[in-house]
C-alpha positions in Angstrom: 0.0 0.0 0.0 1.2 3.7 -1.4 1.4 6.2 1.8 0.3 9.6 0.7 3.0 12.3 0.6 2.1 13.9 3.9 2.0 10.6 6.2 5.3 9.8 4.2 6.5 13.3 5.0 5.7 13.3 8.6 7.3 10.0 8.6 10.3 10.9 7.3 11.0 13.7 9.4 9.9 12.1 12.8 12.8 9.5 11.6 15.1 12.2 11.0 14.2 14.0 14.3 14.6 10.9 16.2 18.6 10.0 14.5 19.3 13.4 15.2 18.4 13.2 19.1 19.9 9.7 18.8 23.2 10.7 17.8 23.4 14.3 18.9 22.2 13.8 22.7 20.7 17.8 23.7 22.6 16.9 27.2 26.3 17.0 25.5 25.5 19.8 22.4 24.4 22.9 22.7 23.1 24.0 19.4 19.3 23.2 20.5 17.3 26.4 21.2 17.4 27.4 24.5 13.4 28.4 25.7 12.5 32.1 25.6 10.3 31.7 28.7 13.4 30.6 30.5 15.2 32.6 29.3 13.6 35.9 29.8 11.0 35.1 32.7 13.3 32.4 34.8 10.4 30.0 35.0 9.9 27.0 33.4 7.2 26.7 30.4 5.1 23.0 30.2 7.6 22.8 27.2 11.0 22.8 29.2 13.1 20.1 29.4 11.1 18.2 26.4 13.9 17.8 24.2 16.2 16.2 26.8 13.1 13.8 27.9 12.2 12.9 24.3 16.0 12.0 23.8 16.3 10.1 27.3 13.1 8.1 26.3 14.7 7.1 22.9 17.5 5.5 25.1 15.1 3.7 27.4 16.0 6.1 30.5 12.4 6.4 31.5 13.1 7.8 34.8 15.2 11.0 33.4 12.8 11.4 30.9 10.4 11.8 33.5 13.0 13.9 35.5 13.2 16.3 33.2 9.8 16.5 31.8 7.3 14.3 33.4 3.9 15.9 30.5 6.0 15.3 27.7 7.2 11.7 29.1 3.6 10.8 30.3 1.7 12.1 27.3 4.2 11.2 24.5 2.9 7.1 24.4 -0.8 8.8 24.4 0.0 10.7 21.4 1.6 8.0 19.6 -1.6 5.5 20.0 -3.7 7.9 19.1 -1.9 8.9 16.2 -1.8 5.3 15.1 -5.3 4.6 15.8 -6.5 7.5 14.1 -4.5 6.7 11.1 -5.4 2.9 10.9 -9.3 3.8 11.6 -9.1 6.8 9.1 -6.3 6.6 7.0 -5.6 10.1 7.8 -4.8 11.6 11.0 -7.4 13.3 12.8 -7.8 16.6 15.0 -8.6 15.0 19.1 -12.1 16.0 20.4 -12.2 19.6 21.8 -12.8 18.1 25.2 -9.6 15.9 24.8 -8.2 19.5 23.8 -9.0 21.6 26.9 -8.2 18.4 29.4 -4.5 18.6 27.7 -4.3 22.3 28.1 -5.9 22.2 31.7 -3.2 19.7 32.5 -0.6 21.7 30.7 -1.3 24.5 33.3 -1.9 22.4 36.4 1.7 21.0 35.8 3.4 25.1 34.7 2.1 25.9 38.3 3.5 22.9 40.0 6.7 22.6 38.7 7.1 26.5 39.2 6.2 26.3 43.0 9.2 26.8 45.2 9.7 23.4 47.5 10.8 24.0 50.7 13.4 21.7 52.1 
């Protein structure tokens, strides 16, 4: 069976992303972006740390994936059913319920809060 172009394409470069993160580990380069929110506000956005997790999960280090971003570790096998389930069901990816939508943004907040919150110790 023929994929079309843009399944190919998105394919192609989540192989590409995942040889890059494979081979150039964002916890011995520095050419990866550093995060503007970081950067400029010193707190840390739901997005920090997501590189370093997706290239600890790709080496099977679960628990530093989690360590250094415990969304993107938790929600990354989620995406990656539904992704495959949509396209099996569809044969075309489809855009998640609104519902599923907000519940990912809510979450996305609930965890900017609590990773921001200072721990006393």
């Amino acid at each position: 069976m023929i994929m079309k172009w843009p399944m190919a394409a998105i394919v192609v470069l989540l192989a590409a992303a995942c040889a890059m993160l494979l081979r150039f580990p964002p916890t011995e380069y520095t050419f990866y972006p550093e995060c503007p929110i970081h950067h400029f506000f010193g707190i840390l956005c739901p997005g920090c740390g997501t590189t370093r997790a997706l290239a600890a999960l790709l080496h099977g280090h679960i628990a530093e994936a989690l360590r250094f971003n415990a969304l993107t570790t938790l929600l990354t096998p989620v995406a990656l059913l539904w992704a495959l389930l949509s396209y099996l069901l569809r044969r075309r990816l489809t855009q998640p319920p609104p519902a599923a939508i907000y519940t990912l943004l809510a979450c996305a907040l609930l965890f900017t809060v609590a990773r921001n919150l200072p721990i006393v110790r």
